[in-house]
C-alpha positions as CSV (number, residue, x, y, z in Angstrom):
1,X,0.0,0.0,0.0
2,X,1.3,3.6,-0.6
3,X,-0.1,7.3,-0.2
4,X,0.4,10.2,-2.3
5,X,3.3,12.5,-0.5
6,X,2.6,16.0,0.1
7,X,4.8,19.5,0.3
8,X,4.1,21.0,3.5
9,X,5.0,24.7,4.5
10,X,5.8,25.7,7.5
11,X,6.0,29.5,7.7
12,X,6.9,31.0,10.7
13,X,8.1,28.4,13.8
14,X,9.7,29.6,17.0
15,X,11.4,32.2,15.3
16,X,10.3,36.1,15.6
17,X,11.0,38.6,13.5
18,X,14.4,39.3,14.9
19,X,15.2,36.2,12.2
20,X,12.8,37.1,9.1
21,X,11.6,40.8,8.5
22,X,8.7,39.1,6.9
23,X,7.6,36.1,9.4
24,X,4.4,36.3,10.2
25,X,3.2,36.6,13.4
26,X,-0.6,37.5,13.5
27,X,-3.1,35.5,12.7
28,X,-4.1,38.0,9.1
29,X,-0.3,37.3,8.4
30,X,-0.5,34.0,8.2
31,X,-3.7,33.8,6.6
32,X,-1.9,35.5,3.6
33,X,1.7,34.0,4.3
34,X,-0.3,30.4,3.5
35,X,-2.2,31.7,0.7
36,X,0.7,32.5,-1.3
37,X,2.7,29.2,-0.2
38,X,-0.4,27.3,-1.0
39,X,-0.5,29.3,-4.7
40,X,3.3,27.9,-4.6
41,X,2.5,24.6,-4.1
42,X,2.0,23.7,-0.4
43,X,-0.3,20.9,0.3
44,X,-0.8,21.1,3.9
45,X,0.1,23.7,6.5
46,X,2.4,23.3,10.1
47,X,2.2,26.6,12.0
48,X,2.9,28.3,15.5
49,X,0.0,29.9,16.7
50,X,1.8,33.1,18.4
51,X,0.3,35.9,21.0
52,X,0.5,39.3,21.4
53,X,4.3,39.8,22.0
54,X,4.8,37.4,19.0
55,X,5.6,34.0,21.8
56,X,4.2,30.5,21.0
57,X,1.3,29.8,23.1
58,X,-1.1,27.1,22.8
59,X,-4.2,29.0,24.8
60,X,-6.9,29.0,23.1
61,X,-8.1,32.2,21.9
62,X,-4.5,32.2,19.8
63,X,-5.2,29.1,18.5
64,X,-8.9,29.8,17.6
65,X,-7.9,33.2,15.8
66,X,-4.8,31.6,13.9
67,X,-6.6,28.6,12.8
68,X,-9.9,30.7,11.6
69,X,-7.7,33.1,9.7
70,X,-5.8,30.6,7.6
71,X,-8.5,28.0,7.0
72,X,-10.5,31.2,5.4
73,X,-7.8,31.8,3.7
74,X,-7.2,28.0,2.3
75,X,-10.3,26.7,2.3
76,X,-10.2,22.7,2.2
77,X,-6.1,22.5,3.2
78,X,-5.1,20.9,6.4
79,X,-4.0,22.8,8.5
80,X,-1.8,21.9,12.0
81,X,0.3,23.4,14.7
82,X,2.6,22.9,17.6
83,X,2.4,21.3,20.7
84,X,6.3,22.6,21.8
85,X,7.2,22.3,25.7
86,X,8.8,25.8,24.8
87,X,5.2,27.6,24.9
88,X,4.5,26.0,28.4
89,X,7.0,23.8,29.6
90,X,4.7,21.5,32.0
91,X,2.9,18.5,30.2
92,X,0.0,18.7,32.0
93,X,-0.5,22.0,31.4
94,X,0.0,21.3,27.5
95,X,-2.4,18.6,27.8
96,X,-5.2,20.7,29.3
97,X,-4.4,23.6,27.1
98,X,-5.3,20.6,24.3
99,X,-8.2,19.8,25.9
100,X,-9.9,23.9,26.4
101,X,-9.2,24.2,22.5
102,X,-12.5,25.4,21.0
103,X,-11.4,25.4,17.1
104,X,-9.5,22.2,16.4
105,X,-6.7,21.7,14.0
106,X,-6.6,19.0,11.6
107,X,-3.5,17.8,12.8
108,X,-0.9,18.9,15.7
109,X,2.9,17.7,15.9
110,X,4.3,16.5,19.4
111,X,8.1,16.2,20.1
112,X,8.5,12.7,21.4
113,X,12.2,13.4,23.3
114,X,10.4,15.9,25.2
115,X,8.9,15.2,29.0
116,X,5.3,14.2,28.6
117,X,5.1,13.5,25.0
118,X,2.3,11.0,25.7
119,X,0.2,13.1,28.1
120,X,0.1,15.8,25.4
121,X,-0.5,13.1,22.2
122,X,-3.5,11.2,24.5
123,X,-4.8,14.8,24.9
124,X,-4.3,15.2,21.0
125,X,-6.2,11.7,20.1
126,X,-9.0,12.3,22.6
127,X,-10.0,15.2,20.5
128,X,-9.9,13.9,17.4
129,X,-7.2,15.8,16.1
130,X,-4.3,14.1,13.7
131,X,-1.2,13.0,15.5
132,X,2.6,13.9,14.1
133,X,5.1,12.2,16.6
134,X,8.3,14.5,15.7
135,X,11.1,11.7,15.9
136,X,14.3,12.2,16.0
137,X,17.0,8.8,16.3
138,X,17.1,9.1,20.1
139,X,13.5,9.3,20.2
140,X,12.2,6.3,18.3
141,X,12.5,3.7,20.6
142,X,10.5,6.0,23.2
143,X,7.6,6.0,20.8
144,X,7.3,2.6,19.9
145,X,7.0,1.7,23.4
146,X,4.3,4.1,23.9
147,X,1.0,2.2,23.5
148,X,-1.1,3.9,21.2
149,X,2.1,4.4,18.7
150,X,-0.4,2.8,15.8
151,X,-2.9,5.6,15.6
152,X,-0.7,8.2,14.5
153,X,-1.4,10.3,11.2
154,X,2.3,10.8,10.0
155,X,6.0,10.2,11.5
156,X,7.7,13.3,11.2
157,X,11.2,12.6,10.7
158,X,13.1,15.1,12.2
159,X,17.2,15.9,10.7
160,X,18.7,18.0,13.3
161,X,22.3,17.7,12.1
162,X,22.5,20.9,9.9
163,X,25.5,20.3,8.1
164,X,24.9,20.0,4.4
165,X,27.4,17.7,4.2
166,X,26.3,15.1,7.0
167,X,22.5,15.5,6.9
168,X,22.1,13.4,3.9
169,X,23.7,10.4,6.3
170,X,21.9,11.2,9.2
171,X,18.6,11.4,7.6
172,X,19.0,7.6,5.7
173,X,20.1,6.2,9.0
174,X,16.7,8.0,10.9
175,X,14.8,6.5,8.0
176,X,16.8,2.9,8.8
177,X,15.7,3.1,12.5
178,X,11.9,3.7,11.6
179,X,11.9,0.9,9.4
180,X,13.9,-1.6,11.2
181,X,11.2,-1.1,14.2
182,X,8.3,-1.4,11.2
183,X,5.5,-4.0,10.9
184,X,2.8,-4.5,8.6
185,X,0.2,-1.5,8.4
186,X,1.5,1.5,6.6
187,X,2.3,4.8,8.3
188,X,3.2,8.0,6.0
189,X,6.4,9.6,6.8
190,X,7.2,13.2,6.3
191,X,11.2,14.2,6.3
192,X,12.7,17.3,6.8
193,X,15.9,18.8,7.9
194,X,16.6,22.4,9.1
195,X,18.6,25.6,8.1
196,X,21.8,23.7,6.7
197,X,20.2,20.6,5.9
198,X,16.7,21.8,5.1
199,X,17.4,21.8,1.1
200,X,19.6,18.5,0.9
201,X,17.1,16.3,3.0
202,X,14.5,17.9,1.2
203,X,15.7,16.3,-1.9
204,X,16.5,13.0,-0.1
205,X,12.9,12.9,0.8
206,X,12.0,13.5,-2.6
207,X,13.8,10.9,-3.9
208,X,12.6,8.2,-1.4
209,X,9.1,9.2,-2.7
210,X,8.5,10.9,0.6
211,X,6.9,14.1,2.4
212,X,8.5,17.1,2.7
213,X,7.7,20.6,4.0
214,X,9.7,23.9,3.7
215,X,9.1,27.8,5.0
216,X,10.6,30.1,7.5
217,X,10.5,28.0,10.3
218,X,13.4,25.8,9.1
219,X,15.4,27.5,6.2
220,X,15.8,31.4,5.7
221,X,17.7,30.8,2.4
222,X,16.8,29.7,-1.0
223,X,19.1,26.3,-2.9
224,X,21.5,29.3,-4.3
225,X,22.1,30.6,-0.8
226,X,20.7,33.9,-1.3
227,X,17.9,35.1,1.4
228,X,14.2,33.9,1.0
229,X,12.2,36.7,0.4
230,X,9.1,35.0,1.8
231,X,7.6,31.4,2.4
232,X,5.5,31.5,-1.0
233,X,9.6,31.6,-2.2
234,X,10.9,28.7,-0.5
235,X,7.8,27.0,-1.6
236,X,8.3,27.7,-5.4
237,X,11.8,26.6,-5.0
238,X,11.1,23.3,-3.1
239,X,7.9,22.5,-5.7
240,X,10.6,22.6,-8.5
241,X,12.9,20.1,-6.6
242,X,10.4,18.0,-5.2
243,X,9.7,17.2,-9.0
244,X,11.8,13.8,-9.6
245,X,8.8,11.8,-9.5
246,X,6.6,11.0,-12.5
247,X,3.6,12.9,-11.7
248,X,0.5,11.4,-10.1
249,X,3.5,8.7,-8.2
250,X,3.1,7.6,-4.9
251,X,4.9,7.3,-2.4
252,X,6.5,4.7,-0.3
253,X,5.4,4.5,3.5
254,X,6.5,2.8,6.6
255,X,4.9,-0.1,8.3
256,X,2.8,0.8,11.3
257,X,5.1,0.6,14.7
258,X,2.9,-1.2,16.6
259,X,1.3,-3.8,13.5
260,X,-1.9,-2.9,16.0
261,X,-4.2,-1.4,13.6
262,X,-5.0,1.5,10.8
263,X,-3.6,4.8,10.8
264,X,-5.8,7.0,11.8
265,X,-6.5,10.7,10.1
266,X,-6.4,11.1,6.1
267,X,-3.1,11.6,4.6
């Protein structure tokens, strides 16, 4: 079995504007931030829902407001957001926060090496809402032992190492780990690196037929080096390369961790 991959954008992060003169911040910023990355290409949307002093923050009014403004402005394209421990460091908390939403996202991501990971991804699947463990090597065994690691949308396969040079390595042997813990039930896996080795795992991901996703949050510069002007940029840019397929292709996807059941969510 396979799924089609998709070209997420991710347009603004933790960063402020202190990294991108044009980040958005406000929820009408990145209502038209995502309609120009979606003109570009983008297929689905990861954001940070941000308050007044431009922070992350998972309260709900923020997310409501940020959520509202971009599905308006996309109509019919997922849209997801953070769960960081960097917006409120106590997992309970996080989990509440989760569970006083009052405008659900499609889809949220959760950091598995952080502390309570699982309190915050229960919180996540009681709600209905699309789970993205964010996996990096030292946090795939953690997941697998977790018990409801089958019901997950997507893997996001996190590339930390941001040398150019390196990524490429460190990204196949991520990749390895996830399958060498596979079973039989498929599980979609989006790849992606950051600054350095945004662009060259990009292209590794396209060439193993999976997703990818590129904006502000992990790469400030284009494939040439030069600044991104905006997201609907890096988009256009990562479109182009995410092209080696034959069009209409899908693409490859990892057994379930658990062999337990379905995926849950739509891909």
């Amino acid at each position: 079995m396979s799924r089609r991959s998709i070209l997420q954008v991710c347009p603004n992060g933790a960063r402020t504007r202190a990294d991108h003169p044009r980040l958005p911040v406000s929820p009408a910023e990145l209502a038209a931030a995502v309609r120009g990355a979606v003109a570009a290409g983008a297929e689905d949307i990861h954001l940070h829902p941000k308050d007044r002093d431009g922070r992350d923050t998972l309260a709900a009014p923020h997310v409501a407001a940020a959520l509202t403004a971009v599905r308006a402005a996309v109509p019919g394209i997922p849209v997801g957001v953070t769960t960081g421990a960097w917006a409120t460091p106590d997992p309970e908390r996080r989990a509440a926060l989760v569970r006083a939403w009052t405008v659900l996202p499609d889809h949220a991501s959760v950091n598995w090496h952080e502390d309570g990971a699982d309190l915050v991804a229960d919180a996540l699947l009681d709600r209905g809402v699309g789970l993205g463990p964010l996996l990096g090597t030292d946090a795939v065994r953690r997941f697998h032992a977790w018990p409801s690691a089958h019901r997950v949308l997507r893997l996001l396969a996190e590339v930390t190492d941001t040398d150019p040079h390196t990524a490429p390595a460190t990204a196949a042997a991520l990749l390895a780990e996830l399958r060498s813990r596979s079973a039989d039930t498929p599980v979609p896996v989006l790849l992606h690196g950051e600054d350095g080795s945004a662009w060259p795992v990009l292209r590794l991901a396209a060439a193993e037929g999976l997703s990818a996703r590129i904006g502000l949050e992990d790469v400030l510069h284009l494939p040439d080096a030069t600044p991104a002007p905006d997201n609907a940029e890096l988009v256009k840019c990562a479109t182009a390369a995410t092209r080696t397929r034959p069009s209409g292709e899908t693409s490859p996807v990892l057994s379930n961790p658990s062999g337990e059941g379905p995926a849950t969510g739509a891909e």
